[in-house]
Structure formats: C-alpha cells, structure tokens
FIZATOR-995558 format. One record per residue: residue in one letter; x, z, y of N, C-alpha, C, CB in turn. Coordinates in steps of 0.1 Angstrom, whole numbers, plus 5000, padded with zeros to 4 digits. Glycine has a CB too. Layout:
<pts>
AXZYXZYXZYXZY ...
</pts>
This chain:
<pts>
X064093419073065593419073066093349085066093359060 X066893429095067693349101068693249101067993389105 X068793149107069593019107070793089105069492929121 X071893069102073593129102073993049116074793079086 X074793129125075893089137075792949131077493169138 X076592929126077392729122075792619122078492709097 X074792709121073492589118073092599104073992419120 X072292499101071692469086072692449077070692339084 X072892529068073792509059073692399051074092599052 X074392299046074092219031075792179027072692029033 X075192189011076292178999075892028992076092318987 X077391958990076991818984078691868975076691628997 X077691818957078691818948079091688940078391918939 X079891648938080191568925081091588918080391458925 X081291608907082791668902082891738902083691668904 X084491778902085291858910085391868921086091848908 X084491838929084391848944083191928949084391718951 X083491988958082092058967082692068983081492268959 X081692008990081291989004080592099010080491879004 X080592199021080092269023079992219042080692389016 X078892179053078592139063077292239069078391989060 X077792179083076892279092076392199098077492379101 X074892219101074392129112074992129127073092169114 X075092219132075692269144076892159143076192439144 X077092079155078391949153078491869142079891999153 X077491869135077691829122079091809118076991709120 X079391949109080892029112081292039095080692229123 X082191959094082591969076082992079078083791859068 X082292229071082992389070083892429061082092479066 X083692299048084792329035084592219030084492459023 X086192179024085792099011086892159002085891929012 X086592138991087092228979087092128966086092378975 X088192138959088292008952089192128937089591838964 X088692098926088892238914089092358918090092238906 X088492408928088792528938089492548946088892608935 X090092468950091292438958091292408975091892318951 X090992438986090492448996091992319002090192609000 X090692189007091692089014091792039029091291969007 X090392139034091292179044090792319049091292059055 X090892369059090492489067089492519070090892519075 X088392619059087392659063087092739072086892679056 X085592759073085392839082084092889076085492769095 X083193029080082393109073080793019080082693309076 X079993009069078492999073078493099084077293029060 X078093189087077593289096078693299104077093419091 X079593199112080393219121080393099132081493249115 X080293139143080693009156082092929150081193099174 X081692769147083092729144084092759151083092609143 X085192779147086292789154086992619162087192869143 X086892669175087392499182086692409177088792449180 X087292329175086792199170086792139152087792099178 X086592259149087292229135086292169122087992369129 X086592059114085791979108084591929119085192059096 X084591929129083791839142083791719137084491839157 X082791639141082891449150083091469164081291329148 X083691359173083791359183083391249186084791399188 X082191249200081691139201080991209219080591099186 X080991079224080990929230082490969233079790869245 X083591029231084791029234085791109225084791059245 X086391049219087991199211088891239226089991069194 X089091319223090391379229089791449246091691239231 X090391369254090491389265090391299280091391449264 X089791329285089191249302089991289311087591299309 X090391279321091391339335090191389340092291209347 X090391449343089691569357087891559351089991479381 X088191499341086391489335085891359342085191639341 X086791259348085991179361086390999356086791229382 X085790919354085990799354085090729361086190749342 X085390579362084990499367084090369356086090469374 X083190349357082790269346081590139356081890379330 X081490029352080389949356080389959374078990009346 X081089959381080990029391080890179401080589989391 X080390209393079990379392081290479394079190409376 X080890579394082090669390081390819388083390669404 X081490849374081190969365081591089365081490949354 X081291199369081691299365081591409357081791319371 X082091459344081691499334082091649336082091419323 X081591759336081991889331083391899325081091939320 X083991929334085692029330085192109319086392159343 X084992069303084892209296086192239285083392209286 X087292219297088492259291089492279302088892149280 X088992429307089692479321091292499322089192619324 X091992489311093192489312093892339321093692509296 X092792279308093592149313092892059326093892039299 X091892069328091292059337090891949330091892069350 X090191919323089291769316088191819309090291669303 X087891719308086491699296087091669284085291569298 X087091759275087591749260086391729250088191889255 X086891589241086291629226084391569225086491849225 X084091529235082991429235081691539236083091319221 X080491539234079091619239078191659229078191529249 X078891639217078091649199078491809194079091499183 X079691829203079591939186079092029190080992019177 X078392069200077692199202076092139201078292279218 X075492009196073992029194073992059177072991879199 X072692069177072192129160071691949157070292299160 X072391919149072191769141070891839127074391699130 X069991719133068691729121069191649106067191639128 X068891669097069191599081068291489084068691679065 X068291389079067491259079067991209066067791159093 X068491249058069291189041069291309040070891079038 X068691339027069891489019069391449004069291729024 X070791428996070791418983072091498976070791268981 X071891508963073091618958074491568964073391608938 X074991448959076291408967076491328982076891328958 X074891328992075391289000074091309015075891158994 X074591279025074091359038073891289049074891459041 X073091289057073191199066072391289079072591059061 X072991339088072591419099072591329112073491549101 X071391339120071991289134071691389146071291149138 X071591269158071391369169071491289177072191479172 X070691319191070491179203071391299212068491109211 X072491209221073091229232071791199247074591129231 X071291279250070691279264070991189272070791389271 X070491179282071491109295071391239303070790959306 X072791229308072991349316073891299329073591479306 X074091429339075291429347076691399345075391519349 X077391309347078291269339078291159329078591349335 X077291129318077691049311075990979309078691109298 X075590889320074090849321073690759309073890759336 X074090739297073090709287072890779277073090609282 X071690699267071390769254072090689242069790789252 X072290799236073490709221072890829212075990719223 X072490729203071990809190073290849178070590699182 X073390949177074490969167074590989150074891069172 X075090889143074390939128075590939124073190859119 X075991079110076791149111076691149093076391269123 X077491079088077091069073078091139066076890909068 X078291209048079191229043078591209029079891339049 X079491139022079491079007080491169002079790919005 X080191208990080891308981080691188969079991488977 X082391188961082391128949083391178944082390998948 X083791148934084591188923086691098929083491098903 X086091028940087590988949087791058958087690848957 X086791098966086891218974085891228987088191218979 X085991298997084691289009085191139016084591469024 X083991079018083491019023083291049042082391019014 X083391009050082591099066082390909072084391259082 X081690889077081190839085080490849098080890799080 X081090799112079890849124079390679128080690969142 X078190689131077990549139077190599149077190429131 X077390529163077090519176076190429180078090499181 X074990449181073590299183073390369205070890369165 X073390259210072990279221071490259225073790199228 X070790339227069190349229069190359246068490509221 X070190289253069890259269070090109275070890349277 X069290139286068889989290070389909293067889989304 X071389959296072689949300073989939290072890039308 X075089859293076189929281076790069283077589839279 X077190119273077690279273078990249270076990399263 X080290309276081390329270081390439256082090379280 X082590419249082090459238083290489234081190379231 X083990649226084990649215084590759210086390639218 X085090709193084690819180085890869175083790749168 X085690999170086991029159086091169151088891079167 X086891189147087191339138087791459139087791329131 X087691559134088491659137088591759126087991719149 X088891699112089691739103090591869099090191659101 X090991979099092392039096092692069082092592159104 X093591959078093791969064094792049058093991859059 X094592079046095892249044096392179032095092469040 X097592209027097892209012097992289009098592169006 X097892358999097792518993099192538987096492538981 X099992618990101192638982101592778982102192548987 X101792838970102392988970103593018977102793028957 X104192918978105492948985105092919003106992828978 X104292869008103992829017103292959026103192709014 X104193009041103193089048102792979063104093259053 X101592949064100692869072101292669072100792959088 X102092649079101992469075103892489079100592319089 X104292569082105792539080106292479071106492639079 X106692509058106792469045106392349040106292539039 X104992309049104492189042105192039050102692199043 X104591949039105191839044104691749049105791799038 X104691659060103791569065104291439068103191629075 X103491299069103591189063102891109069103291179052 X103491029077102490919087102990839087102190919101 X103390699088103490639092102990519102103790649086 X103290549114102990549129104490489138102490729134 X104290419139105490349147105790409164104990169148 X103990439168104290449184103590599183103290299197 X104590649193103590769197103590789217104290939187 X101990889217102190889234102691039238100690849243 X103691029247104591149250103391229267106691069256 X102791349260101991389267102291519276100991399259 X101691549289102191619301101991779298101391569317 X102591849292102791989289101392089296104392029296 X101592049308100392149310098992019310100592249328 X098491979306097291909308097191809297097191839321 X098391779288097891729272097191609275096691849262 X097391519289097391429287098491279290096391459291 X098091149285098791069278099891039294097690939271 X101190989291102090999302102890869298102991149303 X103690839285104090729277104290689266104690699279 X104190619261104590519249105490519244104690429251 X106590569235107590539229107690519212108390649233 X108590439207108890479194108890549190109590469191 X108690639175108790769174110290819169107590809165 X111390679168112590779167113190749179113690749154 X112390739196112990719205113690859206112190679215 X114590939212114791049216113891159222115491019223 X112891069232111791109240110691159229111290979249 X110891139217109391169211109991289199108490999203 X111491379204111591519202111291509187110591619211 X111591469173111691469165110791479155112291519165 X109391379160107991369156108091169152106691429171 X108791189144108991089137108591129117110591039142 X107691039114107191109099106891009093105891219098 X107190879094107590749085107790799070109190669090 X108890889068109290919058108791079057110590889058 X108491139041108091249046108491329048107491279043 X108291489057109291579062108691699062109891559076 X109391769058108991869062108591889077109791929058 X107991989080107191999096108292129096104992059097 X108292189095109192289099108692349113110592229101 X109392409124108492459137108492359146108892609144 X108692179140107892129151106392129154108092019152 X106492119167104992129174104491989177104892219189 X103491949176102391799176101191869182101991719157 X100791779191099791759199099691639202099691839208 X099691509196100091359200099391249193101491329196 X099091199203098491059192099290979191097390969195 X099290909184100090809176099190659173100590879160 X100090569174099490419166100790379164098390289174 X100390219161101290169153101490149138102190219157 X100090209138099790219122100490109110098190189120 X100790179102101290119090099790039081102190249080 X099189939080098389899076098789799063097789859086 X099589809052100189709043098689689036101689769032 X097789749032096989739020095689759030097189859006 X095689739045094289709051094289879061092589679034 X094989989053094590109058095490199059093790169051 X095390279069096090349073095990469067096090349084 X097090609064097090689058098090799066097390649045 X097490929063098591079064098491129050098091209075 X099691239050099691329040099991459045100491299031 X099691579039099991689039100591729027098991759042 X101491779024101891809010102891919006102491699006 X102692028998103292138992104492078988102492198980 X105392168983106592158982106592108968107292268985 X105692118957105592068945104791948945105192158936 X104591858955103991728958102391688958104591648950 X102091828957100591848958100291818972100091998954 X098591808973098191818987097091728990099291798995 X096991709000095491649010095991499012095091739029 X095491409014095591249020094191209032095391129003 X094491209038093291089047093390989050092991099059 X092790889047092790749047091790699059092390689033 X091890589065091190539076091590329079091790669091 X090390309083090290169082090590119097088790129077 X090189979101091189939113090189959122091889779114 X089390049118088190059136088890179141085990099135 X089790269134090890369142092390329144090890499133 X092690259153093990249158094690379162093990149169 X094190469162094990539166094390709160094990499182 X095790779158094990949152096090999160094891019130 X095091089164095791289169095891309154094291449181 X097291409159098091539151097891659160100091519149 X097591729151098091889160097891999150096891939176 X099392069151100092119140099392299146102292079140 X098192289152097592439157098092519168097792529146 X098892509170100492559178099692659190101692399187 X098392639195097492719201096592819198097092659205 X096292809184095292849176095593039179095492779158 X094693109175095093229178094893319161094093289193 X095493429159095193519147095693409134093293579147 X094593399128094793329115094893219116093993349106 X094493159127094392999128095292969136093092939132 X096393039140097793009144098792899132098393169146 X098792749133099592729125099092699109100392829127 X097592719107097092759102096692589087096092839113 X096592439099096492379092096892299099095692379086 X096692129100097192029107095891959107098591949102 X095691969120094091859124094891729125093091889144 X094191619118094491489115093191389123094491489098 X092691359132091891279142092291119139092291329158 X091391039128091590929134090490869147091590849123 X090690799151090090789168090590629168091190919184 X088990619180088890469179089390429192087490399176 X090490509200090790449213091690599217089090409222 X092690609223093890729226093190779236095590689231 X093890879239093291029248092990919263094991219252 X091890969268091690919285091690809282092690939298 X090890739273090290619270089490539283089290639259 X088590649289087590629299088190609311086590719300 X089590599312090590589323090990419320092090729322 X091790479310093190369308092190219304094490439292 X090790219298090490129294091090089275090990069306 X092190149272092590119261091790109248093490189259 X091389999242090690019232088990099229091690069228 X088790099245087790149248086490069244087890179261 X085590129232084290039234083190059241083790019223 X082689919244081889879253080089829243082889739262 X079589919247078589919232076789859238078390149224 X076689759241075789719246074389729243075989629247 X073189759252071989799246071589769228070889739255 X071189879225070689869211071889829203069489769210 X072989819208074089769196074489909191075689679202 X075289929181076190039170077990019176075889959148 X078490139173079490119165079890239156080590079172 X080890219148081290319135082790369139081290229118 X083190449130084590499123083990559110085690629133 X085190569105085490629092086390699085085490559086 X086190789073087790779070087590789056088990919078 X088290909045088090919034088791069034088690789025 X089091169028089791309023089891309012089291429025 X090691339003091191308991092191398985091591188992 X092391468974094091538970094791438963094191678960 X095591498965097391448960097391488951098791488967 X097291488939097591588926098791558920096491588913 X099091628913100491658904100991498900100091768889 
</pts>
C-alpha cells in the first residue's frame, strides 16, 4: 500500500474528540470534537494545502530577502516565497516526521533539521500532540545538536472554523483577542513596518478586545500585548449562537499571527482563520526581537491547547 500525499496517517481519540495527523510537517489534518470539525481539514491523500495545521520551526512567519546576520556571519536562506521575496514559515513542513510515541490519545513525531545553505545547524525537532477530554494538546520542542548556538523561533499554523448554518466561510463569524499591540505590515511583502495600538487609526479596524464580528476585514498581522490575567493568553472563533473553537497559549508565545485567508484560492478562500501563536514576530532573524538564542545541546518549546466553545 502506498504512503497517502500528507505522509503516515495517525488517529488519536478520547472522547468526544478525534485527531486526525500527517507525518509530512507533522501537520494536524483534522480535529473533530462530536463531529464537529474545529478547524479546516484537509484529505489524507492530498498535498496539504499551504501551511495548514503545520509547526513552524527554526522560524514562524517571515525573513527579509531570506538573509540575516547572526554570530558574525551573514545567512542566506532560499526565497521560498517569490511574491514576497523571503523565506517563509521555517524548513519542517515539507520533511516526513518519524513517530517515536504512538498511543491511542497521544503522539510524538520528530525530525532533525540538517545543516544546510542558509541556516548552518542541526536542531532536532519533536513535535508532540495530547488528545483529552479538554481538548488537543500540540507541543514543538527545539534541542540544538550543533557545536554552536542556533537562532531559533517556533509557532503554529492552526486554521480554526466555527461551524454555523447561517455562516458562508468566516464572514459571519466572530473573533476575539485580546492583543493590545499590533504590527502594521508592507502590502506587497507582508513584512513588519510598525507598532501601533490596535484602536490606533493606523491598525484599520483590527481591534478584537471585545468580540466582533470579522465581517470583510482582512488580517494578516501579528499582534502582542497579550492579555495574560490568569497566566494565558487566548482567541476565539465563534458562531453567531456562541458556539465555536478557543486556543489557548502560555508566555513562551508573546506574540500570534491572524490571517483571515484573504489569499487562499477556491474553497479555502476565507475559508477559516489561521491563529499562530509564535515565540518571536515576523523577521525575528533581523529585528532580533524576542529571538531565541539556543545554545549547544540546549531545548526550547511552545505550546498551545484547541478546545470548543459549547453552548
């Protein structure tokens, strides 16, 4: 039997929940919670679409021209995002992650990053997800297996849906951050430009403190300023009858991308809202911001949680 496009399939249940993952990026494909799809799948036997249910790793987002400066040196990584002329989205989701844990409710895939052109060490990647009866679990941790320190940022790449009859793609739905700062980014190249409040003027009506309907605004933005009262930060997605998806995330992600699809093509136009918490904002490997510095044989993590909103 041939492998399926997405990689080795595996299913982790508890409950009312089922997990469906691809080795390939070690790529959440489904999660489904009383049959209820929480965020946007995608088919076993299909090339994921973009980045979707991905980890991103040794970087989230985006690099300028693919090129930084680190330890002296200066890097140049593959443009594999010709529009914008950067290195997008980090060097994981296109290898096939081996299982190294497989139990009914839970999974643990990794994968070693090479040293290559552009990004000269090795970083072992382990790529975990816990299924319980609260909700998925995702964990990535980052172990450096080079003689040197490695720069280093992690996130996610989630697109969570709420299901609603009255709802055609995420117009309708409603969404929920609270995020004090967001960064106002350069139309053609999606990368970081400034800083503002999000009820500055400048940040075009992507303010979601309170929750709002999305309506046809467009998000492509990261945000901090996290609201942390109870240790963690949170989004919502939510139907018009107050149903819906939650992601939760702890303080090793200061900062999450939104993006309301607004590129996506056919069905996946609009389709769901990628939610990225991220341990450091777009062009990390530039700006220095929050950027980690992961020294031989050391780790680091992110995390988050997925969860519904029920009635």
């Amino acid at each position: 039997m041939s492998t399926p496009l997405s990689g080795k399939p595996f299913a982790l249940r508890s409950g009312s929940f089922e997990a469906r993952i691809a080795s390939v990026g070690a790529s959440l494909r489904s999660l489904r919670w009383n049959g209820v799809d929480l965020i946007v799948p995608f088919g076993e036997d299909e090339i994921r679409p973009s980045m979707r249910g991905a980890f991103l790793a040794p970087w989230p987002n985006r690099i300028a021209g693919g090129r930084f400066e680190f330890a002296g040196a200066v890097h140049q990584l593959v443009q594999n995002e010709p529009d914008t002329r950067t290195a997008a989205h980090g060097l994981i989701a296109w290898i096939d992650f081996a299982a190294t844990a497989v139990a009914p409710d839970n999974l643990v895939l990794t994968a070693v990053i090479a040293p290559q052109p552009g990004y000269p060490w090795r970083v072992r990647v382990d790529a975990e997800f816990r299924l319980s009866t609260a909700g998925l679990s995702q964990e990535i941790t980052a172990t450096n297996e080079s003689a040197t320190s490695a720069p280093v940022g992690l996130g996610g790449h989630p697109y969570l849906v709420a299901e609603s009859p009255r709802a055609r793609g995420i117009d309708e739905l409603a969404l929920e951050l609270d995020a004090e700062r967001i960064l106002l980014i350069s139309e053609d190249r999606m990368l970081p430009m400034r800083e503002v409040h999000v009820a500055d003027p400048l940040a075009d009506g992507r303010d979601f403190r309170e929750s709002r309907r999305i309506g046809r605004t467009e998000i492509n933005h990261a945000f901090t300023g996290l609201d942390r009262r109870d240790g963690l930060a949170r989004a919502r997605l939510l139907a018009d009858d107050g149903t819906g998806v939650e992601i939760e995330w702890d303080e090793r992600c200061p900062w999450v991308q939104v993006y309301t699809t607004d590129h996506g093509a056919g069905e996946e136009f609009r389709s769901g809202v990628a939610i990225e918490p991220m341990t450091c904002p777009p062009d990390a490997f530039n700006s220095r911001r929050d950027l980690l510095v992961v020294p031989p044989g050391g780790s680091v993590s992110a995390g988050w949680v997925i969860r519904p909103v029920p009635a």
